[in-house]
N, C-alpha and C positions, 0 to 999 in steps of 0.2 A: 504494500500500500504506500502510496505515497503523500505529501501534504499538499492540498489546495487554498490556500487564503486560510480563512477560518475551518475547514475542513479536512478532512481525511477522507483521500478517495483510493478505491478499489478498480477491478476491471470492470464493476456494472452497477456502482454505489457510490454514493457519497456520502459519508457522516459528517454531522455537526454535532456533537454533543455538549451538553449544556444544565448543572445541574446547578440549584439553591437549598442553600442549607439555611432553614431557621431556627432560631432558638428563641421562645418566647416563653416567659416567667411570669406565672398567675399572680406571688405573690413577692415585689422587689423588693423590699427597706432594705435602702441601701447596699445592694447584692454587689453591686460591680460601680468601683468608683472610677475616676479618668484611668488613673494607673495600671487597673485590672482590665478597661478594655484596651489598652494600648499593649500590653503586654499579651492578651489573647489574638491580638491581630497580628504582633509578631510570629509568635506560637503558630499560627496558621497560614501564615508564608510560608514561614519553612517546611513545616509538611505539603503542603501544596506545591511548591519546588521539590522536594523529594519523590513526590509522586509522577513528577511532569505536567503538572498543569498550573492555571494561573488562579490569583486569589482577582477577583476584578472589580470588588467594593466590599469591603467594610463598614456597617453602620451601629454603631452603640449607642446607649443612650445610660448614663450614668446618674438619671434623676432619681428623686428619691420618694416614688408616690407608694402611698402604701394601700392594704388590700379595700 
């Protein structure tokens, strides 16, 4: 297989694959402050580089609302 653009092609295929990962917490006080999402985002480059693929946004939110 070889790479087309954003794809991987075959003799009679093209993939694009494309996956989102969410993590959403029912109940936050204070779960993850700046420090802890900035440190999970690094955390997830490098596996994401380990794997061969790319991390393509990171969104955190470090508020403090409770349940």
């Amino acid at each position: 297989m070889g790479q087309d653009g954003d794809g991987r092609t075959g003799r009679r295929c093209i993939l694009a694959l494309h996956d989102h990962l969410v993590i959403v917490m029912k109940c936050q006080d204070s779960a993850f402050a700046a420090a802890h999402l900035a440190r999970q985002e690094s955390v997830m480059r490098v596996v994401c580089h380990d794997v061969g693929c790319e991390l393509a946004e990171f969104n955190g939110d470090d508020n403090t609302s409770a349940c």
